[in-house]
N, C-alpha and C positions, 0 to 999 in steps of 0.2 A: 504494500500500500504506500501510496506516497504521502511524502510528511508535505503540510501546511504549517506555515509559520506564520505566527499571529504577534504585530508588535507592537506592544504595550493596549492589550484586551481588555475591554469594562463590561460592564453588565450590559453595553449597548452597542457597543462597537467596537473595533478594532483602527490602528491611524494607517497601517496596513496589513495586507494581507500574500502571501507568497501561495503560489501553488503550480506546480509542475512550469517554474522558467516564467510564471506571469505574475505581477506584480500590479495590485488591486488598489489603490491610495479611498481612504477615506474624502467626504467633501469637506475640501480642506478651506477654513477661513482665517483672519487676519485676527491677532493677538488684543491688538489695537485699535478701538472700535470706534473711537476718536479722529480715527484718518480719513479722508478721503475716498475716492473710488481709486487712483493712483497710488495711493500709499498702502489700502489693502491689499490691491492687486500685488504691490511688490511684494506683501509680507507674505502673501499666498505663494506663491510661485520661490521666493525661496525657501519657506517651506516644503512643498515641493521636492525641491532639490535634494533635500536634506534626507526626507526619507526616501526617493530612488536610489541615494547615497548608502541608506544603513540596509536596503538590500541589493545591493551592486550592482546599480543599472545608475541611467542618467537619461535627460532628456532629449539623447540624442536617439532613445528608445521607445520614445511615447505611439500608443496606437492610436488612444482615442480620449479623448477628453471630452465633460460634459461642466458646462458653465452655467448659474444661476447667476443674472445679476439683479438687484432690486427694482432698476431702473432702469429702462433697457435703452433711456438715450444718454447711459453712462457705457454702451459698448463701447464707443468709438475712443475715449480714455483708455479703455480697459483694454481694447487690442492694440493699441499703440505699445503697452508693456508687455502685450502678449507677443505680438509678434518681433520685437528687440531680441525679447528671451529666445522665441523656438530656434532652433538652428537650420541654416540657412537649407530650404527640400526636404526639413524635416516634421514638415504638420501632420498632427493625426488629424484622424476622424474626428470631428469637433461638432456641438452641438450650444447654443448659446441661447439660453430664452430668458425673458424678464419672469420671476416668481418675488411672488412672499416669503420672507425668512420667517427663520422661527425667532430668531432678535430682530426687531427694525433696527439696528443699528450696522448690520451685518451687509454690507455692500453688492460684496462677491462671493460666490463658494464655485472654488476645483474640483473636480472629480478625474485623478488619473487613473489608465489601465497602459502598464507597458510591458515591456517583456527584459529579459536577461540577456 
């Protein structure tokens, strides 16, 4: 059977999830809720980083990404740091819609899936 790796698991979630070479991210928000749509975006994404990092992959692996933003004529902010970050032919499959957070103070949420 193959092992799944679960890192740092709550009664509700996981911030990732490993299993067979694929690498599942939590929808990941900004620490600091105080910022902007630019400055969540940045905390988002390198967060991000951080845990493709702790399971050894990077975002030059990304498949597919799913984005909430609160306000969806805060995309065009939002992909300006999006697209700095991706690497250059390296866009997943992406989906981008305006929702309701579960904080109104919550700008942005990440969702990655990439591979090893």
């Amino acid at each position: 059977m193959s092992k799944i790796i679960r890192t740092e698991p709550n009664q509700i979630l996981s911030k990732a999830v490993e299993y067979h070479g694929f690498v599942y991210l939590q929808g990941c928000t900004a620490s600091d809720l105080n910022k902007d749509i630019k400055g969540q975006t940045a905390e988002v994404l390198a967060q991000i980083d951080h845990l493709l990092e702790t399971h050894g992959t990077d975002k030059t692996r990304l498949l597919q990404a799913l984005i909430w933003v609160k306000d969806i004529a805060d995309r065009p902010a939002m992909n300006e740091l999006w697209s700095a970050w991706i690497p250059a032919g390296g866009a997943p499959a992406r989906a981008c819609v305006e929702s309701n957070m579960a904080d109104p103070r919550v700008l942005v949420e990440i969702m990655i899936t990439a591979c090893k």
